[in-house]
N, C-alpha and C positions, 0 to 999 in steps of 0.2 A: 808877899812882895816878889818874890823867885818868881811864882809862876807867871806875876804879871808881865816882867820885864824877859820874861822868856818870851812871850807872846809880843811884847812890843818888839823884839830884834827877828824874829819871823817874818813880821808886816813889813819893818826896814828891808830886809833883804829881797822881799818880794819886792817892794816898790822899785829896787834896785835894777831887778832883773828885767823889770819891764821898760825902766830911767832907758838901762841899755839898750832893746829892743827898740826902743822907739827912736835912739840915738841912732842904732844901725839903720831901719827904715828912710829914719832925714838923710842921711850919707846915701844911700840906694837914691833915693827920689832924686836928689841932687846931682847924683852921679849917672841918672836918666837912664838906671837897670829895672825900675818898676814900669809898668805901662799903668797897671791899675791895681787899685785894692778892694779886697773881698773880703768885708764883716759879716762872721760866719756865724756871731752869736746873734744874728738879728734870725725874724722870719717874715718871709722867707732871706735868705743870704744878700746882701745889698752889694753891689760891685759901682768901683769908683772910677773913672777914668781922668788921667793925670795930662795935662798940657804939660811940654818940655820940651827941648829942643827941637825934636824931632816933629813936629806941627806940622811943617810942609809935607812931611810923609803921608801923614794922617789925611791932611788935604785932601793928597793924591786919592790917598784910598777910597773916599766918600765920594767921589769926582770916576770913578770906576762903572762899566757897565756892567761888571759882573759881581755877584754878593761875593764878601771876603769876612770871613771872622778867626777868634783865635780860639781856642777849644782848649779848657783842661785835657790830661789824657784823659778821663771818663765820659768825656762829651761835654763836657759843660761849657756853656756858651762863655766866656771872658770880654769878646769883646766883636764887632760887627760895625758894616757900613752900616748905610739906611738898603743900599741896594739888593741886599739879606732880609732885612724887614719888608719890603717891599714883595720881595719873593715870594717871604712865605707868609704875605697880606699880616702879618701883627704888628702891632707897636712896638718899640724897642726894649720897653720894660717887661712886656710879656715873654722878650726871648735869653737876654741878659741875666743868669746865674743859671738859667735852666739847661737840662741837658738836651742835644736834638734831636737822640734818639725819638724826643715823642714825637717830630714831624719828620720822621722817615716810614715809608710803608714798610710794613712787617715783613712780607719778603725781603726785601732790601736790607734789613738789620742785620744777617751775619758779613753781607759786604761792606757795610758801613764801618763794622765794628775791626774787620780785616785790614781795613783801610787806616783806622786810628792808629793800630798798633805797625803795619808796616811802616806808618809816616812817620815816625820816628827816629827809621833806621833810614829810608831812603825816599826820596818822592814817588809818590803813589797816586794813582787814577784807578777811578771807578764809575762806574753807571749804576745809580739806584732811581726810585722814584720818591720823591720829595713828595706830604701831605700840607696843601696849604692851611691855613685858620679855619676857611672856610670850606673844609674837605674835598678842595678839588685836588687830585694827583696831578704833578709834572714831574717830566723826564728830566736829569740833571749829571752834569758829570763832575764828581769832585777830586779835585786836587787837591794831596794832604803833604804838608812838611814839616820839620819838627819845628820849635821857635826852639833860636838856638842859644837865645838869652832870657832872663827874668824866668816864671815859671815854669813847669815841666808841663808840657802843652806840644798842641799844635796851627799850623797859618793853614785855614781852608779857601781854598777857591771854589767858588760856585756855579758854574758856569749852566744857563737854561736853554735847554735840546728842545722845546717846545715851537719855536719856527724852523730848525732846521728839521724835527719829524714832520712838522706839515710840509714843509719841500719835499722833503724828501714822499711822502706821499702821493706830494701832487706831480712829480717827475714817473714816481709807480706809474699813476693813475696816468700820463700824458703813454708813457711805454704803452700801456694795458687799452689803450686809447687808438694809438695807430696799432698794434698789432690786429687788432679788429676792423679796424680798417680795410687792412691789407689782407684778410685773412675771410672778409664777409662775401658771398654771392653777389651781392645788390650793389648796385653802384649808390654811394654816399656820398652827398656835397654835400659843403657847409660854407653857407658865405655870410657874407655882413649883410646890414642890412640896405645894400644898395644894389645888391645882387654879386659883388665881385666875391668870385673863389675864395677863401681860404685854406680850405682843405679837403680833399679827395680821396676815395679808394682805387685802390688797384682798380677794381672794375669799372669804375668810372673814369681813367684815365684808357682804359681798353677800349671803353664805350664810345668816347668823342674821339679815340685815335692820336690824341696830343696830351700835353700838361695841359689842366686848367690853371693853376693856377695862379690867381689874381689876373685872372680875365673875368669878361661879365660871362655870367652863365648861362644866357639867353643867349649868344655868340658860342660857347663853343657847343653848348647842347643845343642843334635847330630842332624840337620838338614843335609837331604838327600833331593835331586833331584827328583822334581815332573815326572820327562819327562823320570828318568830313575832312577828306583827303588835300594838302597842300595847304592848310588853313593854320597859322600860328597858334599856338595855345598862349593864353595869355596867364603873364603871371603877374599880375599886379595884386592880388589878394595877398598872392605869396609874400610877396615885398613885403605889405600892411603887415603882415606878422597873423592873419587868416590861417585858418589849420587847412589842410587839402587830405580827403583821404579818396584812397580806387579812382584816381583820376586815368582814364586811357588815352595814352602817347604813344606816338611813332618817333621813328628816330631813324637816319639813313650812318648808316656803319661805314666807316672807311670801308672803303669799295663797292658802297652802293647798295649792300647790301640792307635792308628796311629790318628794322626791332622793333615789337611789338611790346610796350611797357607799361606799367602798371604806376605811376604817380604818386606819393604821397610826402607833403610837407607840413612842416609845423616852428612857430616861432625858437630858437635859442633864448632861454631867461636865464638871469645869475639867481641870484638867491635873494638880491636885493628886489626883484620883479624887473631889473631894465633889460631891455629886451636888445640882446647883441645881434640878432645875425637869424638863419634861419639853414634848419636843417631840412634837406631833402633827399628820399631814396628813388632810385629809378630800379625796378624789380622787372628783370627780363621775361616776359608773358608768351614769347616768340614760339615756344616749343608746345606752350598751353593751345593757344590759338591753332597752331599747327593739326596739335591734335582733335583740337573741336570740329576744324575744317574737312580732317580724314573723317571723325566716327559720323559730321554729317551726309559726310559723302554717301560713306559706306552703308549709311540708313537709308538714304534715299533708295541706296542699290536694291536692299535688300527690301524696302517698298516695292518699287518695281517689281523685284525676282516674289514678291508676296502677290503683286496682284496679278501677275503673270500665271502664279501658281491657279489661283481662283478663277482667272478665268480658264486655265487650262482643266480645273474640275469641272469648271461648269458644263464646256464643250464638251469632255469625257462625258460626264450625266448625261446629256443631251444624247450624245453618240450610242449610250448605253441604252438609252431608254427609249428611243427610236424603235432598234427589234422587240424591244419587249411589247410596245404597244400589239402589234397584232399578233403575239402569242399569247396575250393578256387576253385580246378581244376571242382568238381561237378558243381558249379554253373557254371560256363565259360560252361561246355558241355551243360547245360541248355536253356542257353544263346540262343548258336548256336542253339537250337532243337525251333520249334516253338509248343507251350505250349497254348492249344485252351482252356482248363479250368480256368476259370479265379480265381478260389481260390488256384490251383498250381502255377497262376503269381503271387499272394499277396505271398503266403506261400516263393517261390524263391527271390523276394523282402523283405521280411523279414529276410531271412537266407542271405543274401549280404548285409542288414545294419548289422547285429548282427558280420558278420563275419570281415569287417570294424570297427566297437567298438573295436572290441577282436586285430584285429591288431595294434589298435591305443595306446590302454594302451599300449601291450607290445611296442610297438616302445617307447611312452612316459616314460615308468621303465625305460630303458637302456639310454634314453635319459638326464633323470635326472642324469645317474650315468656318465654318461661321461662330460655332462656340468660342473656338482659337480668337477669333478677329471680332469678338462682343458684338455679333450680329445679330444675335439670336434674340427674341422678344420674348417672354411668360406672359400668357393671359393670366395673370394671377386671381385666383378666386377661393374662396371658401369651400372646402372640397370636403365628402367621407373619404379618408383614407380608405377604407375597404374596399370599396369600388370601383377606385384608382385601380388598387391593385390587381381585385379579379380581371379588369380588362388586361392588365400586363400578363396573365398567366393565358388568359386568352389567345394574345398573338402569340403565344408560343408552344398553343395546344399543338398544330401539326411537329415540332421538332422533339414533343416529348413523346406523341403517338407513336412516330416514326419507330422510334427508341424501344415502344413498351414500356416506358417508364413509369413509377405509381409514384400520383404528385397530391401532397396531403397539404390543405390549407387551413391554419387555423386564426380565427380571431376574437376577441374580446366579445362579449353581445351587445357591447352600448358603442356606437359610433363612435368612429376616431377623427377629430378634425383638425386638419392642417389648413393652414393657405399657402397652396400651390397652384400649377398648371396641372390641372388631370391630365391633359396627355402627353406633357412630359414624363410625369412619374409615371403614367403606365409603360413609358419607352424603356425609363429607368428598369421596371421589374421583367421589363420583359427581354431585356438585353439580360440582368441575371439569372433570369430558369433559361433562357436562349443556352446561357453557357456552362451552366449544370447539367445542362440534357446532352448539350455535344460532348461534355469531357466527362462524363458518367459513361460505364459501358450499361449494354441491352442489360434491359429489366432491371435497373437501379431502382433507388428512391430519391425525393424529391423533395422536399419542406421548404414550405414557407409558410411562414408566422409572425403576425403583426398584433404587439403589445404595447404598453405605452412603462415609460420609465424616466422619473425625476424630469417631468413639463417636456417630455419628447415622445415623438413616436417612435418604434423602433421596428424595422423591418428586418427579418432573419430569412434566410437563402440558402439550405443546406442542402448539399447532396450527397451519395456516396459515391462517388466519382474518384475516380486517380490523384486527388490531393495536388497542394500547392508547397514545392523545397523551400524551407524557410528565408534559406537567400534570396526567395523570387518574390516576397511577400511583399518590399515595399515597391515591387516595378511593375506589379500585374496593372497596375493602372494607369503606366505609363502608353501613350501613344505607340502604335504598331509591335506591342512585347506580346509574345506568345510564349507561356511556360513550356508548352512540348510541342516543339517546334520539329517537323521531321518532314524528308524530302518528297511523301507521298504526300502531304495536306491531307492525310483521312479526315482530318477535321473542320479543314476548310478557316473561311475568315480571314479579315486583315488584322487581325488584334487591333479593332478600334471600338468594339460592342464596352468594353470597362472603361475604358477610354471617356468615352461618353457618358457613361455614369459616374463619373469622378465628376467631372466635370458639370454636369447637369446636378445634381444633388448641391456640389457648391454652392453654384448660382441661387438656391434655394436655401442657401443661408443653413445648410445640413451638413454632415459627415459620413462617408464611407469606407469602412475598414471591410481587409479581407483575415478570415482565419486559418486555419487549417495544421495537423497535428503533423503532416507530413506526407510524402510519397504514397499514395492506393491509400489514405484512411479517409478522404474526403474532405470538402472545404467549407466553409462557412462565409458569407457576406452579408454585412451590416449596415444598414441605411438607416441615419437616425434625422429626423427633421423635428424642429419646433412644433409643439401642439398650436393651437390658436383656439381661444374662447370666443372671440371677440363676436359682433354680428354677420349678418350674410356679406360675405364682399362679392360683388358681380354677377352674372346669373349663375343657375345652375344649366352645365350642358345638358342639352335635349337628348331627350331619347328616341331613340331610332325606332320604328314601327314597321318591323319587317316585312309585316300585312299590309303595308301602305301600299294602296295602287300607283301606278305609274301618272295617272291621269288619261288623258283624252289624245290620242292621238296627231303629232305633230311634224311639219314641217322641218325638218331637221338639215342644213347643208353642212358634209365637213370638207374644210380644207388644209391638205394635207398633202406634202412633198412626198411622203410614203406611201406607195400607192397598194402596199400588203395593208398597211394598218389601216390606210381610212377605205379601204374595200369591205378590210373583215369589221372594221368598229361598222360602217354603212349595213353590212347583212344582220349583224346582233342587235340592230336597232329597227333594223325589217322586220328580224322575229319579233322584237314588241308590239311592232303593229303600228310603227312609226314609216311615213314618208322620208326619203333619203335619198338627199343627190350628191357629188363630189365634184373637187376641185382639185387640181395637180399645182396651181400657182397660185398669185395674188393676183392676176386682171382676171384671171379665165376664175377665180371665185367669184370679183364682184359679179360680170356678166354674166354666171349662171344666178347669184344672187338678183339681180333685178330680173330676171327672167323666173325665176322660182320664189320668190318673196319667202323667202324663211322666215320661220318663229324662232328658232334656236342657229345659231351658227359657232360649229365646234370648229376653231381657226387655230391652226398651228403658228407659230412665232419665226422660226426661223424659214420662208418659202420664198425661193426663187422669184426674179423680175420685181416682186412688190412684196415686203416682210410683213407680217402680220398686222403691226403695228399700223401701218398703211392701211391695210385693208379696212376694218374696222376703222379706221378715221374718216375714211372716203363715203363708207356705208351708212353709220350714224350720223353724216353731215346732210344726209337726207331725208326728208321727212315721212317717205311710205316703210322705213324701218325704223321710227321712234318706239314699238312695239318689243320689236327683236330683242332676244336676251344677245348675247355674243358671251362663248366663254373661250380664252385662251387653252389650247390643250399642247400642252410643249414639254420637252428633256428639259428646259432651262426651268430652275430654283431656286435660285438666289432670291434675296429680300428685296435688292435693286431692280429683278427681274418685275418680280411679282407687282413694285409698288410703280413701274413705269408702265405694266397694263392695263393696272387703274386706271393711271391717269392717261392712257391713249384712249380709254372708251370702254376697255371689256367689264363686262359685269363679276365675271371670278375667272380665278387664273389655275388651272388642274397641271398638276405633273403627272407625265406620263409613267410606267401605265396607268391607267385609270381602270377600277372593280366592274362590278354590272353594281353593287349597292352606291356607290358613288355617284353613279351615272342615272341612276334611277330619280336623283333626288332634282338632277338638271331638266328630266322630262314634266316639266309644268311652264305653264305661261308665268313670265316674266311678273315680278312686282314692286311695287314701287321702291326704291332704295335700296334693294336688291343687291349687295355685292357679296363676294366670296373672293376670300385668297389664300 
């Protein structure tokens, strides 16, 4: 019985202590020191919110634009507007006993929590970022103070920084806006979409000389049409909200001055697609144009000064090869004469290399100017490389004789084929032993060797010659470069023989490189061209038949302003056994021609009173010379030359000097279709 009644006065007194408690609570509630109650034994914890006098407060509160709640010191939510809930998108029960550390971003938690405990002691502010329900982050700054009745707590203010950072962005973005503006090349408008200004750069306020804006923009910029001077450009596309790009506009500059501009517009859209207004730049082209206008100029100039140049080679050639003709013809009549003094055969051998030199520069001058100016033409054909080559070692038998030089040719036993010009690549090999034999001293050696390697042929050019300094290796082939260059010329040349061979091997879709180990060890040059399998392309050149008769004796008139050359070409054409009469002009040719009916007439181009050209048109306009061959014989070599003899009438057109085997090929009767050039 003890223990029972022990345990019954236990229960009493507890019941007692809670009689009291809840007695205290009703006196709290009534005495309007609770806001709310928190049954802590539930789960999760239930919070109660008490109506009491103070209702119009609360009113207030919920009636607020900014969230407001009250916070244990731990955080814990006690109590909130809706404008809280709203905030952080939950319903009220989701936020009510919980604490909010969990919709603060993690960063933001040692300021939050800084915040709790200062607000206690005194009002406090802070900037963290709030996580809403739905994980989006906002900016927020909260205000904390303590409650200064009912629980140990605190009053938050919640205040959302989310449209003032977009201002505040979109104020950045208006600064970051005009400073570019103000700071870009181009002139920049921007108007509505009726065309009025609303806002300009520097440069475009520079450009029109005034404020634009909210003028029409047609009024203060008067742009006229590039393509057609004083003619409005029309901007009605532009209006429509039309993109414009590269449009060219003029513009007259305060003071009269004309800009030359560059056009391009495009519609203003927001983000909704309506379309506000239209951006346009005017891009100053003024100095562009400027420039176009000089580098045309100065091209023209230097056309001119280009063809000035050419024709002044050509007259040079001409001039050049004027004397040579009848040193050409002397020697040939020499030739034929048998010459028992043997210091007259050295002295006649001298004057036949010197006169060969003298032809070769000038062929080489004109040569460079047409390869320079893609004048030049390839007969391109299916060729043995070997015998390309031996003709090139050919022409340049007399400058290795001269020399004493020993010149060793080696090649393959099976044919090498390329498709080229044979007698270009013979020019090519023959301009290289040409200049292994001049820069080689007496009794050198000489090699040239044609192999083939990886679908190419390869030409090798070696001599023992005084070498090439490594620094000159990539100029020897530059136009007019001579490696030993000294004030006698013992060597003679214009430095344009490699020249030519760079050049010429190009064209032919090839490579040439030079070698050499150094000063006196000797050089090496390297010609490499495409092999070709393929079938025969074009004919093969004819061979020459040294044994060919001349033929039958003919009729021959030449006319010729030089009256040494066409006397002595007239006597070497006597020795063949040919009739020969001359002419100093163009009348006094025809009239000996209709008085002497020629079969051949050798007409020079450039002759007094009546040009070649003339004559020839006057003569085959007649029918008792529809027989007559006519060949031009002239200094002038150009391709314009040649292809304008044609077409006045000549049958082939010869540069002077002309051989005795050249000329032998002109002594036959005429045939039908017969041209040469």
């Amino acid at each position: 019985m003890s223990d029972a009644l022990a345990a019954a006065q236990r229960e009493l007194e507890e019941l007692r202590l809670r009689l009291a408690e809840a007695q205290e609570t009703i006196r709290a509630i009534q005495g309007g020191e609770v806001d709310a109650l928190v049954i802590s034994d539930a789960e999760p914890p239930r919070v109660f919110t008490l109506d009491a006098a103070d209702k119009p407060y609360r009113l207030l509160v919920e009636q607020m634009h900014h969230g407001a709640a009250a916070l244990a010191i731990d955080g814990v939510v006690l109590a909130c507007n809706n404008q809280f809930t709203r905030l952080l998108r939950c319903e009220q029960q989701a936020v009510l006993g919980l604490p909010l550390q969990q919709h603060i971003d993690p960063p933001g938690l040692p300021v939050f929590e800084a915040l709790l405990r200062d607000g206690l002691a005194v009002l406090s502010e802070g900037e963290v970022m709030l996580r809403r329900g739905d994980g989006e982050r906002v900016p927020i700054v909260l205000g904390v103070r303590a409650l200064h009745e009912g629980v140990a707590g605190v009053c938050l203010l919640v205040v959302d920084l989310s449209e003032q950072k977009r201002r505040e962005r979109l104020i950045a973005d208006e600064a970051t806006a005009r400073a570019i503006l103000e700071q870009v090349a181009d002139a920049v408008v921007v108007c509505d979409i009726e065309g009025t200004v609303l806002r300009a750069s520097r440069a475009a306020h520079d450009l029109c000389g005034t404020n634009p804006l909210f003028q029409r923009f047609d009024r203060v910029f008067a742009l006229t049409r590039h393509d057609e001077p004083g003619a409005r450009v029309d901007l009605a596309p532009v209006w429509r909200g039309e993109p414009v790009r590269g449009l060219e506009v003029r513009c007259d500059r305060p003071g009269g001055k004309r800009a030359e501009l560059m056009l391009g517009a495009g519609p203003l859209v927001v983000a909704g697609g309506e379309r506000l207004g239209v951006v346009i730049t005017l891009t100053d082209i003024t100095s562009l144009r400027e420039a176009e206008d000089e580098l045309r100029r100065r091209a023209s100039e230097l056309q001119a000064v280009d063809r000035r140049k050419d024709e002044f080679l050509a007259m040079l050639a001409h001039e050049l090869r004027n004397p040579l003709s009848p040193i050409q013809s002397s020697l040939e009549i020499m030739n034929l004469q048998a010459l028992d003094d043997p210091l007259a055969n050295q002295c006649r051998d001298v004057i036949e290399r010197q006169v060969q030199q003298l032809t070769r520069l000038v062929d080489d001058l004109l040569e460079v100017s047409r390869i320079n100016t893609g004048k030049i033409q390839l007969q391109m054909e299916r060729i043995e490389l070997g015998a390309a080559v031996m003709r090139g070692i050919e022409t340049s038998r007399p400058a290795i004789d001269a020399k004493g030089h020993r010149l060793q040719f080696a090649c393959p036993p099976d044919p090498v084929w390329v498709r080229a010009d044979p007698t270009r690549i013979a020019q090519v090999i023959g301009n290289l032993v040409n200049n292994a034999a001049k820069y080689t001293e007496i009794g050198g050696d000489i090699g040239v060797r044609l192999e083939c390697e990886d679908k190419q042929a390869v030409i090798r050019v070696r001599d023992s010659g005084i070498g090439i300094p490594q620094e000159m290796l990539a100029e020897v082939f530059d136009l007019f470069t001579q490696v030993h260059r000294s004030l006698d010329r013992s060597q003679g040349g214009l430095g344009i023989g490699l020249a030519l061979v760079k050049r010429l091997v190009t064209i032919h879709g090839g490579q040439v490189e030079a070698h050499s180990d150094g000063p006196g060890l000797g050089s090496e040059f390297v010609v490499r061209l495409p092999l070709h399998d393929g079938e025969r392309v074009g004919p093969e050149a004819p061979r020459a038949d040294k044994a060919a008769a001349t033929g039958p004796s003919l009729r021959v008139l030449v006319i010729d302003d030089n009256r040494d050359a066409a006397e002595l070409l007239a006597a070497l054409l006597g020795m063949l056994g040919h009739k020969v009469e001359t002419a100093a002009d163009g009348p006094t040719g025809i009239t000996t021609a209709l008085a002497f009916a020629p079969q051949l007439v050798l007409c020079d181009i450039g002759l007094p009173l009546l040009d070649g050209y003339g004559v020839v048109a006057d003569l085959r306009a007649r029918p008792e010379f529809a027989a007559t061959r006519f060949v031009a014989l002239t200094g002038y070599g150009r391709a314009e030359d040649r292809q304008r003899s044609q077409a006045s009438g000549f049958h082939a057109h010869l540069i002077k000097p002309v051989g005795l085997a050249k000329l032998k090929t002109l002594l036959r009767p005429p045939q039908t279709g017969d041209v040469e050039a």
